[in-house]
C-alpha positions in Angstrom: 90.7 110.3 91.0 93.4 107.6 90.2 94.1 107.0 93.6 90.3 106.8 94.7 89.9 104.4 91.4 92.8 102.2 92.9 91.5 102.0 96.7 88.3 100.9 95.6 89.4 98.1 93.0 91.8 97.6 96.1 88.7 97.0 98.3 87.0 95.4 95.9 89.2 92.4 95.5 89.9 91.8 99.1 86.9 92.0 100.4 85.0 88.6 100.0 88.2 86.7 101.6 88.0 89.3 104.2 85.3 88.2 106.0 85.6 84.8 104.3 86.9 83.4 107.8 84.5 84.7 110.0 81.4 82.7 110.9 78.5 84.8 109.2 77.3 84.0 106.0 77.6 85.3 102.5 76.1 85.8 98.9 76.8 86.1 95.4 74.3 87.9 93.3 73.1 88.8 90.1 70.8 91.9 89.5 69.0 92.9 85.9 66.3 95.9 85.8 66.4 99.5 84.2 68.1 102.7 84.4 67.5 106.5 83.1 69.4 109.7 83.8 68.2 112.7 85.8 70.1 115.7 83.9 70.2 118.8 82.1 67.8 116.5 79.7 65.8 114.7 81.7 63.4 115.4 84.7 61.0 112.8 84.6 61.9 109.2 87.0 62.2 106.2 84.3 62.0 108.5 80.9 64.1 107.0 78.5 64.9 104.1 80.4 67.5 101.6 79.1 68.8 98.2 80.2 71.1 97.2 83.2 72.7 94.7 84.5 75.4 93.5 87.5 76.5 90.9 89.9 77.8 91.7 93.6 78.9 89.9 96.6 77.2 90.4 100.2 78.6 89.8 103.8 75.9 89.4 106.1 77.2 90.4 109.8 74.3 89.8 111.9 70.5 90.1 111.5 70.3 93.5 110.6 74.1 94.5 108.5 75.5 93.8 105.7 78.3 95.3 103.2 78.4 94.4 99.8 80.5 94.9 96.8 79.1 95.3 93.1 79.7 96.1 89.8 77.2 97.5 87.1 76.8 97.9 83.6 74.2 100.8 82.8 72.6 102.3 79.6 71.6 105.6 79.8 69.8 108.0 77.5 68.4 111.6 77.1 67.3 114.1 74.5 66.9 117.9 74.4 63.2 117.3 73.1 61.8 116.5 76.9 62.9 119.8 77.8 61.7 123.4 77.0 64.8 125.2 75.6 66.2 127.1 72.9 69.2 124.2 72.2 69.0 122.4 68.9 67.6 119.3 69.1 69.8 116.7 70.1 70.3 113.3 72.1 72.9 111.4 73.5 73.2 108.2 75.0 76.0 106.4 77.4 77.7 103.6 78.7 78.6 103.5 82.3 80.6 100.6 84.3 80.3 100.9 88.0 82.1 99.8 91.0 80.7 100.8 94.1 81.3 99.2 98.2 78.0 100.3 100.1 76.6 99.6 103.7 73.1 97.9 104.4 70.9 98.1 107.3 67.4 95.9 107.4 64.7 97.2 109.3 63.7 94.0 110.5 65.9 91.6 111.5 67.0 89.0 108.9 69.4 86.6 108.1 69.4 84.1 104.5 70.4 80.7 106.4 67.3 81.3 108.6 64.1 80.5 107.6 62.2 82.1 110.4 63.9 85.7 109.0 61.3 85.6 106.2 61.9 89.4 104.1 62.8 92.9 105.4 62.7 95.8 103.9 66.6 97.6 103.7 68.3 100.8 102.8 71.6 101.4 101.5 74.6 104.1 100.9 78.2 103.6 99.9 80.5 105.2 97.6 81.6 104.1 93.7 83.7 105.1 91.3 82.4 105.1 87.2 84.1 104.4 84.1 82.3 106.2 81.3 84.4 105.1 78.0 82.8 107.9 75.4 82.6 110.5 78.1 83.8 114.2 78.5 85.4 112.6 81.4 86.2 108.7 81.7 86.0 108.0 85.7 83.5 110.0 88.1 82.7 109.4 91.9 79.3 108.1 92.5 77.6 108.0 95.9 74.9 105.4 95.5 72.2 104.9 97.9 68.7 103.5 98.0 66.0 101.2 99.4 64.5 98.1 98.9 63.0 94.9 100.1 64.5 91.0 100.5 62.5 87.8 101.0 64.2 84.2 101.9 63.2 81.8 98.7 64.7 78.9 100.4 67.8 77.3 102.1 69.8 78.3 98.9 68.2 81.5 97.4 67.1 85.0 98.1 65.2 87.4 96.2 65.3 91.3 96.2 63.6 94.4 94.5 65.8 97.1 94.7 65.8 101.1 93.4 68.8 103.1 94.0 69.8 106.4 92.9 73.7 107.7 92.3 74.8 111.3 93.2 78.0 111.8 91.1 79.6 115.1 91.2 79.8 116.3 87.7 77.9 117.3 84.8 79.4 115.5 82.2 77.5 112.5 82.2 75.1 113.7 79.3 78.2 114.6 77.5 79.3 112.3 74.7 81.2 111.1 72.2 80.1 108.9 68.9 81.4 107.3 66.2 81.4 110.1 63.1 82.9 107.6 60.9 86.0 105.6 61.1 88.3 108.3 61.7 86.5 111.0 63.9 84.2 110.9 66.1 81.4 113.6 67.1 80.5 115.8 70.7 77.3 114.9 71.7 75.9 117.0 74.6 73.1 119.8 76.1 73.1 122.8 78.1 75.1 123.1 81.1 73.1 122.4 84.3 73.3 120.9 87.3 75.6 117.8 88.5 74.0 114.5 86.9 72.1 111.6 88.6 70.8 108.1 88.0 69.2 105.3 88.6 68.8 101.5 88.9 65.2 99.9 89.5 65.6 96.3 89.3 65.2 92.4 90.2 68.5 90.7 92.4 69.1 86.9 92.9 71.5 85.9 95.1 72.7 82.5 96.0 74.3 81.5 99.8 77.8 80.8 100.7 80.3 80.9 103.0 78.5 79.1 105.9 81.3 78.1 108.9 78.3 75.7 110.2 75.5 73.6 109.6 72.4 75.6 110.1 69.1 73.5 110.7 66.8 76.1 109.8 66.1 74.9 106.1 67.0 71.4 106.9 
């Protein structure tokens, strides 16, 4: 897991001055919206939703790809009480950072330093690693994926809604540790089940860079 951990951050850094030279065009983004869990104590899409937030950068490589990178901050949150079962009542809640590098295709062609591209609608997959600080296990691989739709704002700006889901490949996700007091701390978690998921619904802004030439489009 170290060395998948490493590659990505690897990935991660290079990436943007990668493709920095080429003559497509890039963005930076920010992205705020909600998340919940899909677990061992949760069934229900958007129960015990928290916050969530990230920023990412996007390479554009024609009209209908793009590859981005991103990282995530997520709050998630479940409790044995949505469930039927025989466990003690019981909760537990978690903080998950995310890196992740994932592919995009748009259905219709579109490109941000175009006006005549007005929105598509896109999907997405990729692959991320997660760092969960109070968890049974601190780093998990993710394989995030999902759907959404863009719209050109203007020369400068694009907006997104965006819902993605994250396939990670263990059940320790509702599993927890919190603060007992200041010397201990306290296992938090349900009923063994199967692996984890969740999810991201939210709003992302992103702003243009990286243009190699003038584009009269917005002009």
């Amino acid at each position: 897991m170290k060395y998948i951990c490493s590659i990505l951050v690897i990935l991660a850094i290079s990436f943007p001055s990668a493709f920095s030279q080429q003559n497509k065009s890039g963005e930076i983004g920010i992205g705020m919206g909600v998340s919940y869990y899909l677990g061992d104590y949760n069934k229900v899409p958007f129960k015990g939703s928290r916050f969530s937030a990230g920023g990412f950068y996007r390479h554009n490589f024609d009209t209908r790809y793009a590859l981005r990178v991103a990282v995530n901050y997520i709050q998630l949150y479940g409790n044995s009480n949505s469930i039927p079962s025989d466990v003690v009542s019981t909760s537990f809640s978690q903080n998950v950072y995310d890196l992740n590098i994932a592919g995009e295709f748009n259905f219709i062609p579109f490109l941000p330093i175009n006006k005549k591209y007005t929105y598509t609608p896109y999907v997405l997959a990729g692959v991320g690693i997660q760092y969960l600080p109070n968890g049974e296990k601190e780093y998990l691989l993710a394989i995030p994926f999902g759907l959404g739709i863009k719209y050109n704002l203007n020369k400068s700006f694009c907006i997104a809604i965006e819902t993605s889901f994250y396939k990670t490949f263990s059940d320790y996700v509702d599993v927890s540790y919190q603060e007992a007091n200041a010397n201990s701390k306290i296992k938090q978690q349900c009923y063994e089940g199967n692996n984890d998921w969740y999810s991201i619904f939210g709003i992302k802004l992103t702003y243009k860079i990286k243009y190699k030439m003038k584009c009269p489009a917005f002009d």
